[in-house]
PyMOL Python script that loads the backbone (N, CA, C, O; Angstrom):
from pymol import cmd

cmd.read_pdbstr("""\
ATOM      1  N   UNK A   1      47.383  23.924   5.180  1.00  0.00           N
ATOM      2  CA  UNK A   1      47.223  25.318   4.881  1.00  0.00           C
ATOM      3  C   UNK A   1      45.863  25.766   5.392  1.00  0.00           C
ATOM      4  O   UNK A   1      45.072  24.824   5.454  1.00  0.00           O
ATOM      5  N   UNK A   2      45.409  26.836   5.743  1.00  0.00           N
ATOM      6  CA  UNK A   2      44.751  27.618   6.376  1.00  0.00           C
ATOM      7  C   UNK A   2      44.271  29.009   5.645  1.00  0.00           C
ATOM      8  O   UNK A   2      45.099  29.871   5.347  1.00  0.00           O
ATOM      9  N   UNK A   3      43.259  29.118   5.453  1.00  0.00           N
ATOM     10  CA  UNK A   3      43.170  31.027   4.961  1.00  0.00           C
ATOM     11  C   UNK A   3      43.424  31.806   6.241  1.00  0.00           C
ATOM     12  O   UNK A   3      43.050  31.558   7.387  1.00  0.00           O
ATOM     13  N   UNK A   4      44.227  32.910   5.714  1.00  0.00           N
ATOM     14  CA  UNK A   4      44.305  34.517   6.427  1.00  0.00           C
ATOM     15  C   UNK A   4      43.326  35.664   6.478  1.00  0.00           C
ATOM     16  O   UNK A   4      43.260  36.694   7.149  1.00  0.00           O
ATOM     17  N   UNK A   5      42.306  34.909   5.161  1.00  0.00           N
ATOM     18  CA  UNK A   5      41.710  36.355   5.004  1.00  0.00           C
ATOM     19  C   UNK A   5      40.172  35.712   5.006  1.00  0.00           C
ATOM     20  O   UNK A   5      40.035  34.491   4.929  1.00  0.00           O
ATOM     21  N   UNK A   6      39.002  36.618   5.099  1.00  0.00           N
ATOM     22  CA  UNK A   6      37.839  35.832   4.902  1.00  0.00           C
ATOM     23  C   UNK A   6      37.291  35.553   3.284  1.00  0.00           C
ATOM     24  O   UNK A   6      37.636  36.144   2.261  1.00  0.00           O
ATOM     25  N   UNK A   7      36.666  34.838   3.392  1.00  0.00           N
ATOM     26  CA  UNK A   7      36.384  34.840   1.938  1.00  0.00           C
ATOM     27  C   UNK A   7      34.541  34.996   1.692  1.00  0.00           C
ATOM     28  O   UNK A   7      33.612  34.424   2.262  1.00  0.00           O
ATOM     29  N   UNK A   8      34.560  35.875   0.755  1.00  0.00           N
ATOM     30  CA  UNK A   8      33.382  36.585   0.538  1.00  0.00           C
ATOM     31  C   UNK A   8      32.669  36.066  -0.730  1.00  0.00           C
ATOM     32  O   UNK A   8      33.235  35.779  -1.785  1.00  0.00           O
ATOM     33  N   UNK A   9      31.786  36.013  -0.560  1.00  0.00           N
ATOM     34  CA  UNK A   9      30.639  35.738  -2.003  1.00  0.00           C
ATOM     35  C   UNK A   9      29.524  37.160  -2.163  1.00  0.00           C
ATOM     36  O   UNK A   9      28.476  37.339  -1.542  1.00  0.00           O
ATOM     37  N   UNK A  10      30.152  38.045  -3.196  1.00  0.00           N
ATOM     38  CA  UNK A  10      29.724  39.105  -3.305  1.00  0.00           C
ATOM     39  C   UNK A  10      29.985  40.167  -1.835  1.00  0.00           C
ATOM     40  O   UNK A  10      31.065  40.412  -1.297  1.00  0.00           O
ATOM     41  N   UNK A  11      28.959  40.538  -1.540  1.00  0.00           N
ATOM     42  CA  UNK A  11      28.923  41.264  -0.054  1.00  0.00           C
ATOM     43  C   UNK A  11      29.003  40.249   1.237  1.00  0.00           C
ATOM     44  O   UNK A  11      29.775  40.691   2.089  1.00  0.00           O
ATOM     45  N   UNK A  12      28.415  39.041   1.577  1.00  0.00           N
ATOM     46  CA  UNK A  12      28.231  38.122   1.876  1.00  0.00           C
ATOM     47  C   UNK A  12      29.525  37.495   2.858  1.00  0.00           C
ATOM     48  O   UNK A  12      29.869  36.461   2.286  1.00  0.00           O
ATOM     49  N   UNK A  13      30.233  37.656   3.878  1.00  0.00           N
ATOM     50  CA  UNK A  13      31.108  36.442   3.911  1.00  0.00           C
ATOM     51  C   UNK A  13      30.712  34.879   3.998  1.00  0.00           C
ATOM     52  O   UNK A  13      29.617  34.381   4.262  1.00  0.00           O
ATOM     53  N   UNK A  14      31.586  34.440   3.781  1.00  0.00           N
ATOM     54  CA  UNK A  14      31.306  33.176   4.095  1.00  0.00           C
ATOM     55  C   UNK A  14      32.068  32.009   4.730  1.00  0.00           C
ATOM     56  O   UNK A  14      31.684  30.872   5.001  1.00  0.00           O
ATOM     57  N   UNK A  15      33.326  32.641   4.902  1.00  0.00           N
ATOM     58  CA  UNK A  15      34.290  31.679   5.298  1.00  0.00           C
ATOM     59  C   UNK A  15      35.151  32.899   6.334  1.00  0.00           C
ATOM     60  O   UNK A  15      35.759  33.771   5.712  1.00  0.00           O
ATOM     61  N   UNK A  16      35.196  32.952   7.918  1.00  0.00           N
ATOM     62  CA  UNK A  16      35.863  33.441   8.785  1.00  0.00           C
ATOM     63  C   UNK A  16      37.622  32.720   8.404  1.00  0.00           C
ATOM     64  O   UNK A  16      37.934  31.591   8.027  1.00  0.00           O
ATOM     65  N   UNK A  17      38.419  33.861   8.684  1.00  0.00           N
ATOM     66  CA  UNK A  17      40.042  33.555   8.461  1.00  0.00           C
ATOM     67  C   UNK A  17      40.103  32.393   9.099  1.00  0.00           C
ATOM     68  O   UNK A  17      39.240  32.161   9.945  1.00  0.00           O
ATOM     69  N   UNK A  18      41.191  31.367   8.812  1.00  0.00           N
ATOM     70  CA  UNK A  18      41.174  30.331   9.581  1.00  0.00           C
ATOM     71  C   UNK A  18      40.225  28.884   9.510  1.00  0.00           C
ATOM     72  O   UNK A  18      40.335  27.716   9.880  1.00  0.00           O
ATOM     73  N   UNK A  19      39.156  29.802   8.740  1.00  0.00           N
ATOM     74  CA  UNK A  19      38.083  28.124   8.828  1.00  0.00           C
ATOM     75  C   UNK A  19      38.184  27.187   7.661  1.00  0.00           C
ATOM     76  O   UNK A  19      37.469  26.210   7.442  1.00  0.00           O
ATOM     77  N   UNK A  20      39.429  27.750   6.775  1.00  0.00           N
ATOM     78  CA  UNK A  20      39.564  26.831   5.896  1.00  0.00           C
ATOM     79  C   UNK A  20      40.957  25.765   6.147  1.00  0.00           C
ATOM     80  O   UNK A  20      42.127  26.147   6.141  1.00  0.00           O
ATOM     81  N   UNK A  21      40.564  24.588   6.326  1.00  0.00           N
ATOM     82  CA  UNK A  21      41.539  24.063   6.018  1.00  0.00           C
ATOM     83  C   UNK A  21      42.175  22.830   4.558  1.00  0.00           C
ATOM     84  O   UNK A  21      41.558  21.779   4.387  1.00  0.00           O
ATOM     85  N   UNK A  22      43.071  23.082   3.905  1.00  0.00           N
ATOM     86  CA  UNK A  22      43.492  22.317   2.774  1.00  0.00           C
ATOM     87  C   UNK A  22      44.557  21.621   2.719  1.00  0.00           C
ATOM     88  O   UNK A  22      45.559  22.314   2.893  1.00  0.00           O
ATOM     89  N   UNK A  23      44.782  20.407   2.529  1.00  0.00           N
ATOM     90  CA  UNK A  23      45.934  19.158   2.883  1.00  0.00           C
ATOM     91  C   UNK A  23      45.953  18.554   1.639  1.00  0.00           C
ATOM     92  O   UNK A  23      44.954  18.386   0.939  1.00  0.00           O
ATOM     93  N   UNK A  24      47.031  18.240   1.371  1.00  0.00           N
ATOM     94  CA  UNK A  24      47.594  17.815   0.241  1.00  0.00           C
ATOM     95  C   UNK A  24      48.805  17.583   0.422  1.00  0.00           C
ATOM     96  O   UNK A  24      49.707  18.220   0.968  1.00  0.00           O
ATOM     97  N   UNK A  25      48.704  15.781  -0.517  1.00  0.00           N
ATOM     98  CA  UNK A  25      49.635  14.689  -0.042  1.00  0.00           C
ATOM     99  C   UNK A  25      50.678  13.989  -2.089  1.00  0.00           C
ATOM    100  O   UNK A  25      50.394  13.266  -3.044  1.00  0.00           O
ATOM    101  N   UNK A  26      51.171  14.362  -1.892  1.00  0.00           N
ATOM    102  CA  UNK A  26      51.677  13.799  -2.868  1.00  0.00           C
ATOM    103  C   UNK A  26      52.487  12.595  -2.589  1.00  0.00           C
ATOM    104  O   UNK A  26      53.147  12.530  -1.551  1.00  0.00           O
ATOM    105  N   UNK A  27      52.474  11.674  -3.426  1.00  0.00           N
ATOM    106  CA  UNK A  27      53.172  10.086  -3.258  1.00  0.00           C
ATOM    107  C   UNK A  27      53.644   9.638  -4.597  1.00  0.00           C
ATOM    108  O   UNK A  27      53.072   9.595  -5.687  1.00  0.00           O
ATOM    109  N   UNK A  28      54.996   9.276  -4.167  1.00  0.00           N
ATOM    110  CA  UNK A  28      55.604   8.400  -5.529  1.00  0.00           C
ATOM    111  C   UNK A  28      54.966   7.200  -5.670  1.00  0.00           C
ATOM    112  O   UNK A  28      55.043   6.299  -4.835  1.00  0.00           O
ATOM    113  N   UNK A  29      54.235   7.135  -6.852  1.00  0.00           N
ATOM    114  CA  UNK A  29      54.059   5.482  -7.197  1.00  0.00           C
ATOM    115  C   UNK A  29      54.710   4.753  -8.602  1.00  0.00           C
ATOM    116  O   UNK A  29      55.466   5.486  -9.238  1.00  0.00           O
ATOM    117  N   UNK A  30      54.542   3.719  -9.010  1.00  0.00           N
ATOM    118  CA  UNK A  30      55.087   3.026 -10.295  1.00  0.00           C
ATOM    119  C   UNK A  30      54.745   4.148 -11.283  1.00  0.00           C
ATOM    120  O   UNK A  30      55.678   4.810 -11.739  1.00  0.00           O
ATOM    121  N   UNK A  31      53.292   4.458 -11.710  1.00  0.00           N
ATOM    122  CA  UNK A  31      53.154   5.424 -13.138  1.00  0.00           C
ATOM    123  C   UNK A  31      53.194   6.770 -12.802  1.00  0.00           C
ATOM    124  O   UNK A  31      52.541   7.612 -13.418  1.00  0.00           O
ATOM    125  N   UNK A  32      54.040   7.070 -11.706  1.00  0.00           N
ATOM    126  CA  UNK A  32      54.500   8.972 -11.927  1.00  0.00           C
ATOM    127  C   UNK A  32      54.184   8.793  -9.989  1.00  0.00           C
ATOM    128  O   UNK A  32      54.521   8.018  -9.094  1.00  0.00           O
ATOM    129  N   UNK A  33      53.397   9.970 -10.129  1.00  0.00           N
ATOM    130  CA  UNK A  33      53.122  10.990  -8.650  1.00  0.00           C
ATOM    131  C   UNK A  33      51.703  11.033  -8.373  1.00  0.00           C
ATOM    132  O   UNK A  33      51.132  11.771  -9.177  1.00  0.00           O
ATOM    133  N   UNK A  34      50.832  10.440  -7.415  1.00  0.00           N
ATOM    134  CA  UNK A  34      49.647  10.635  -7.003  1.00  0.00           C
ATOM    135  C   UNK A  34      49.650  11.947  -5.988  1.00  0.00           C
ATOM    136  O   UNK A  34      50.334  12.246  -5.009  1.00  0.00           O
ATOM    137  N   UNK A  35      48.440  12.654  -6.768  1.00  0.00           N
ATOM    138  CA  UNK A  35      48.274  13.905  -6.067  1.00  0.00           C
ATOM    139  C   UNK A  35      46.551  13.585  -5.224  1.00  0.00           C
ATOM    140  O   UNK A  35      45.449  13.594  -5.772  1.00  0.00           O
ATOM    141  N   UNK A  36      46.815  13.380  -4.060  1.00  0.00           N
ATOM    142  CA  UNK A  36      45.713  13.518  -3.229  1.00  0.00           C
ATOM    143  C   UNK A  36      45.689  15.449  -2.572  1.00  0.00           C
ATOM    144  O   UNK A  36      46.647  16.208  -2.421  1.00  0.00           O
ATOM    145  N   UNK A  37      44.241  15.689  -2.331  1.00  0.00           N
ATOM    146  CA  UNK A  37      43.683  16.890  -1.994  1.00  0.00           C
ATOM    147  C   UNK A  37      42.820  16.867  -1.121  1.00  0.00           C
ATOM    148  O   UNK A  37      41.951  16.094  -1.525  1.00  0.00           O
ATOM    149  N   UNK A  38      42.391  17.495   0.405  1.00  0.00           N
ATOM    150  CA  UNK A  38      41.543  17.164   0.890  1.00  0.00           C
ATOM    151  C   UNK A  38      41.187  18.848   1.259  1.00  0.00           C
ATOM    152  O   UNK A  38      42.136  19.600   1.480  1.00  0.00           O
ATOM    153  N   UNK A  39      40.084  19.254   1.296  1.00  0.00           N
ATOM    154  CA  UNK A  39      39.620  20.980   2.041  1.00  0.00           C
ATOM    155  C   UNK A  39      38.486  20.229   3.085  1.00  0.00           C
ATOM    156  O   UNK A  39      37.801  19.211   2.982  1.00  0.00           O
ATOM    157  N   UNK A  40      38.607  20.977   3.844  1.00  0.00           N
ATOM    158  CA  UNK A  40      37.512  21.078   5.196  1.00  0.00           C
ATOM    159  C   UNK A  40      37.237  22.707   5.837  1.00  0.00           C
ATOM    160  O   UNK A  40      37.946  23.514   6.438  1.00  0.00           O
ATOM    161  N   UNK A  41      35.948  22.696   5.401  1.00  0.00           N
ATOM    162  CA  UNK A  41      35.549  24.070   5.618  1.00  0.00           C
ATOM    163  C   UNK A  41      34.818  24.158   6.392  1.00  0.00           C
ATOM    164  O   UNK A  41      34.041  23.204   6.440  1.00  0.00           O
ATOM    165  N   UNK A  42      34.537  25.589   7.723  1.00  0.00           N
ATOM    166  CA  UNK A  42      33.665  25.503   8.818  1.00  0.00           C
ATOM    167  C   UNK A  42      32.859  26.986   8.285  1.00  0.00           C
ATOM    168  O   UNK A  42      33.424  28.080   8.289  1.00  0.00           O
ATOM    169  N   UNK A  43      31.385  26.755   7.819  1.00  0.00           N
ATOM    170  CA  UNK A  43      31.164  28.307   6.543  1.00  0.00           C
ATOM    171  C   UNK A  43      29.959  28.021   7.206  1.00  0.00           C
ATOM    172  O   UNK A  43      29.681  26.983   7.806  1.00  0.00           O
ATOM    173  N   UNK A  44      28.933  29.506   6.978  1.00  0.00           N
ATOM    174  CA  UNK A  44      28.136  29.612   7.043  1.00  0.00           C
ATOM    175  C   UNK A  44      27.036  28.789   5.853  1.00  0.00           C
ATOM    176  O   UNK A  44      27.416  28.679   4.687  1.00  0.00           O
ATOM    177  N   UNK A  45      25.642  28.234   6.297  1.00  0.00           N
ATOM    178  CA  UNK A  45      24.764  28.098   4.846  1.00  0.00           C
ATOM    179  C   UNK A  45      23.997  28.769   4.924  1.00  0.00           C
ATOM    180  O   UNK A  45      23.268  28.909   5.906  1.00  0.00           O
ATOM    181  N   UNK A  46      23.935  29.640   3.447  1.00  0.00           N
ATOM    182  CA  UNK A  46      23.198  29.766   2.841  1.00  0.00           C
ATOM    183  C   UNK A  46      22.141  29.177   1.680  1.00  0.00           C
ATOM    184  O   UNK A  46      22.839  28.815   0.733  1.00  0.00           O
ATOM    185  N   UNK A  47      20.704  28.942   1.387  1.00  0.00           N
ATOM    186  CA  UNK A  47      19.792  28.359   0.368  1.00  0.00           C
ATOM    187  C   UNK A  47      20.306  29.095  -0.726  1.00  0.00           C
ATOM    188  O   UNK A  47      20.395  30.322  -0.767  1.00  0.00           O
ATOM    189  N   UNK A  48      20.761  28.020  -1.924  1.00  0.00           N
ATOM    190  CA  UNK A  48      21.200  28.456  -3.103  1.00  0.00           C
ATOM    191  C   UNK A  48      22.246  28.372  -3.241  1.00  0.00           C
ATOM    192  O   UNK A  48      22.474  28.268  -4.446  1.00  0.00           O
ATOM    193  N   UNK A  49      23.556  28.342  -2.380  1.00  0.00           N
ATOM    194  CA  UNK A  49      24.988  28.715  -2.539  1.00  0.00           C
ATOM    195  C   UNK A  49      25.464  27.698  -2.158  1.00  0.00           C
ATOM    196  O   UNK A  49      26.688  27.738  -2.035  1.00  0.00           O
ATOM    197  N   UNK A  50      25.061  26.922  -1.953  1.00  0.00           N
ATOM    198  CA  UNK A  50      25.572  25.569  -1.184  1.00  0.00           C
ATOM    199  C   UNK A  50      26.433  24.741  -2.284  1.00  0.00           C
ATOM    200  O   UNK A  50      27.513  24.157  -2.195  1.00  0.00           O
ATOM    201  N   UNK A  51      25.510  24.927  -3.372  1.00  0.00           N
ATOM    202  CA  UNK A  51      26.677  23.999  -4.853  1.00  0.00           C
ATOM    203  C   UNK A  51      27.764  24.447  -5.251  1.00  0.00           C
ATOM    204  O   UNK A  51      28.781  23.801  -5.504  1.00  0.00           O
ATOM    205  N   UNK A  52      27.501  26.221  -5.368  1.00  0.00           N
ATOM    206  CA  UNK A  52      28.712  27.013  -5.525  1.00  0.00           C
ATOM    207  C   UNK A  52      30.138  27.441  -4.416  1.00  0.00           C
ATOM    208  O   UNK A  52      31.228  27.988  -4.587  1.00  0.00           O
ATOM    209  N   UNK A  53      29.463  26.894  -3.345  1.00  0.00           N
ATOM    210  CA  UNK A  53      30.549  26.847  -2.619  1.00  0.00           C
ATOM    211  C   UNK A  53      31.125  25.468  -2.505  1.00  0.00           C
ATOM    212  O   UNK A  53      32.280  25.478  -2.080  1.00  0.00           O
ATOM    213  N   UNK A  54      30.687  24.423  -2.739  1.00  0.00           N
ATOM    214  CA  UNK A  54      31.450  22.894  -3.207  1.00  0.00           C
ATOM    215  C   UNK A  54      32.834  23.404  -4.570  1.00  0.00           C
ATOM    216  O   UNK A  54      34.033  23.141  -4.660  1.00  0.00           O
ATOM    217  N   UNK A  55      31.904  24.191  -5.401  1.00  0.00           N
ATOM    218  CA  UNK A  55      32.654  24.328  -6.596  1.00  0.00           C
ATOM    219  C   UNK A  55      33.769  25.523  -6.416  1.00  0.00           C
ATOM    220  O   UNK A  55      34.714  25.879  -7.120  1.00  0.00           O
ATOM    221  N   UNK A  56      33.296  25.937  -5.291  1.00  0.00           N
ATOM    222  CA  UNK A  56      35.013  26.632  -4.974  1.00  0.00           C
ATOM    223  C   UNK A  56      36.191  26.005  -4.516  1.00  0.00           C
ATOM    224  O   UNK A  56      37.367  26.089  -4.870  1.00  0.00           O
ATOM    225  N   UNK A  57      35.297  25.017  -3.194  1.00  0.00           N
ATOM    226  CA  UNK A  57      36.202  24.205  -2.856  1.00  0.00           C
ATOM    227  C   UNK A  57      37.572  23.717  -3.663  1.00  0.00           C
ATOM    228  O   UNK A  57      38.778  23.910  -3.509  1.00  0.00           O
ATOM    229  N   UNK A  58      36.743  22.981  -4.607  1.00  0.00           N
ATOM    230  CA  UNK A  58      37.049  21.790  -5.296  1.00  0.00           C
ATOM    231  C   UNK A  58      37.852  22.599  -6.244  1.00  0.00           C
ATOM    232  O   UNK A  58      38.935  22.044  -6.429  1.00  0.00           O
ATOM    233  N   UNK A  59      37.748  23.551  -6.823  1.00  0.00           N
ATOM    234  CA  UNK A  59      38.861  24.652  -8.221  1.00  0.00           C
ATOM    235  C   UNK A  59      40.188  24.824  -6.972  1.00  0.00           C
ATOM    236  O   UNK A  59      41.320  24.582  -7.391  1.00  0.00           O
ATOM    237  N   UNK A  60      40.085  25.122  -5.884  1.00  0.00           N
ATOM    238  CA  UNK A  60      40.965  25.563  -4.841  1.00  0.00           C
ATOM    239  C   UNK A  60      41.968  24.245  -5.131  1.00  0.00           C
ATOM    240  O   UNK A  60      43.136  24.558  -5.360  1.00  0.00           O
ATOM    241  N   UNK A  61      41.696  23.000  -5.147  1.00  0.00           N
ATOM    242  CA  UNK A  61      42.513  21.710  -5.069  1.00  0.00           C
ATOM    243  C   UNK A  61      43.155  21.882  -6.481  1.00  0.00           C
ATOM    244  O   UNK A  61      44.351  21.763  -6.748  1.00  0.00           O
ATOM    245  N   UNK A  62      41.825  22.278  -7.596  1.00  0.00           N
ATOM    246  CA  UNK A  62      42.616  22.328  -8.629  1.00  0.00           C
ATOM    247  C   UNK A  62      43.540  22.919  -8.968  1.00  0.00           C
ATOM    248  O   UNK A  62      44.484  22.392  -9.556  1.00  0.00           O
ATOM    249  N   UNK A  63      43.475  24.090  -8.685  1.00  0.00           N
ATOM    250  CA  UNK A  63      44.725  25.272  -8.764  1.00  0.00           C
ATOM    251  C   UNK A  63      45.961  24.806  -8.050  1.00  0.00           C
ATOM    252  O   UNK A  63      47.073  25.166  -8.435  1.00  0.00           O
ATOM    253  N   UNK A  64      45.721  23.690  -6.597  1.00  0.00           N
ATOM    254  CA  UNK A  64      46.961  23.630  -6.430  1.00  0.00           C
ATOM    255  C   UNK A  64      47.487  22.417  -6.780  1.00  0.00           C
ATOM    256  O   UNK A  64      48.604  22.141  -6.342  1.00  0.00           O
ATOM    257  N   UNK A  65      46.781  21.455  -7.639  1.00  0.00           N
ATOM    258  CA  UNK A  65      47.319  20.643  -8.702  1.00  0.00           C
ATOM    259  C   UNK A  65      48.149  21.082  -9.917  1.00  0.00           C
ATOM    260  O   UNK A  65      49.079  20.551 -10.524  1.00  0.00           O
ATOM    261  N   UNK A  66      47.438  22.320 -10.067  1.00  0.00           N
ATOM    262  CA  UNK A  66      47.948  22.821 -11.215  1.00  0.00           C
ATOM    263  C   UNK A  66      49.234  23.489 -11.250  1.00  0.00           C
ATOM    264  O   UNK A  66      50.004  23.425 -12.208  1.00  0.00           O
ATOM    265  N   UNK A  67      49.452  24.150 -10.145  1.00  0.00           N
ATOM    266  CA  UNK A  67      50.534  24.831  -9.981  1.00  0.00           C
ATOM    267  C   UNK A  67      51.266  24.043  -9.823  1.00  0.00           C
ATOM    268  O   UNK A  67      52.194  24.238 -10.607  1.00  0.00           O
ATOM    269  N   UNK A  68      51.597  22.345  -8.649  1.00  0.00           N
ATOM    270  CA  UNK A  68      52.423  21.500  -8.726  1.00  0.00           C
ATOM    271  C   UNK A  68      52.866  21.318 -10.012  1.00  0.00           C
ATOM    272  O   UNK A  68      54.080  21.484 -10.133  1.00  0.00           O
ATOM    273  N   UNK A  69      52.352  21.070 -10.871  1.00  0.00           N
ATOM    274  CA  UNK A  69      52.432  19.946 -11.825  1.00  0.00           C
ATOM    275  C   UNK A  69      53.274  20.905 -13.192  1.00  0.00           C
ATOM    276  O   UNK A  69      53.886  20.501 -14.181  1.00  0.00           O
ATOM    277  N   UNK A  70      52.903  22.606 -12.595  1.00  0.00           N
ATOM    278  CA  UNK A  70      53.209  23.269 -13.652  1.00  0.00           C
ATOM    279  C   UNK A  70      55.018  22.835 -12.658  1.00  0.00           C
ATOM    280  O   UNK A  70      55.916  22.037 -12.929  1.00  0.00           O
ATOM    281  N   UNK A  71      54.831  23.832 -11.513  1.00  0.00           N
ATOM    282  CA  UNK A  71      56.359  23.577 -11.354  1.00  0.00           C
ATOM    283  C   UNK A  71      56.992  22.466 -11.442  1.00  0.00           C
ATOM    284  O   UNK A  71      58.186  22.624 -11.698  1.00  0.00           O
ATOM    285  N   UNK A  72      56.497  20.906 -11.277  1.00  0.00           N
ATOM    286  CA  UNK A  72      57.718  20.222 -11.646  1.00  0.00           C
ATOM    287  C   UNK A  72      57.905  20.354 -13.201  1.00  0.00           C
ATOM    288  O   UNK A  72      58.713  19.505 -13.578  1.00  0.00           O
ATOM    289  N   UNK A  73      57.666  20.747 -13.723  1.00  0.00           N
ATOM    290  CA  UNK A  73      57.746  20.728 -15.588  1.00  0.00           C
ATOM    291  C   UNK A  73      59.318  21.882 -15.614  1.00  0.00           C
ATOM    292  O   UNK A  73      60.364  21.513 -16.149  1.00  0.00           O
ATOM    293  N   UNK A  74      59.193  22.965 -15.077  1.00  0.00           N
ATOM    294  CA  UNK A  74      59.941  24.144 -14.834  1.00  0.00           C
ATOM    295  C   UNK A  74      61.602  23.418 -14.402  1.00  0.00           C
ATOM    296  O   UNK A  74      62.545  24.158 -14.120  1.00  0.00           O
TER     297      UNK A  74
END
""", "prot")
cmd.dss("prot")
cmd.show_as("cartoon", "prot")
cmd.util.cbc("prot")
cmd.orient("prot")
């Protein structure tokens, strides 16, 4: 998966359409379903924003853990 749109921090962009990429691998094993997640981002740095943009990253994987896990329940 890929973004369409840019993604902004306040006024700020920071991520051109396209420079995100997110892969995610799910695998049957013995105790259920391993959910692997990987993002690779090509962003501008900024001093200061550098942690908060890890921590977007990383909620981005979560959300789409979350949503898996909600739909197989469904």
């Amino acid at each position: 998966m890929s973004n369409e749109t840019p993604m902004k921090y306040k006024f700020i962009r920071m991520v051109n359409p396209g420079d995100i990429s997110i892969n995610v691998k799910v695998r049957k094993v013995d105790e259920g379903l391993l959910f692997y997640g990987v993002t690779g981002v090509h962003t501008f740095s900024f001093l200061g924003l550098e942690r908060a943009k890890k921590e977007s990253f990383y909620n981005r994987i979560k959300a789409l853990y979350g949503w898996f896990t909600n739909s197989l329940q469904k």
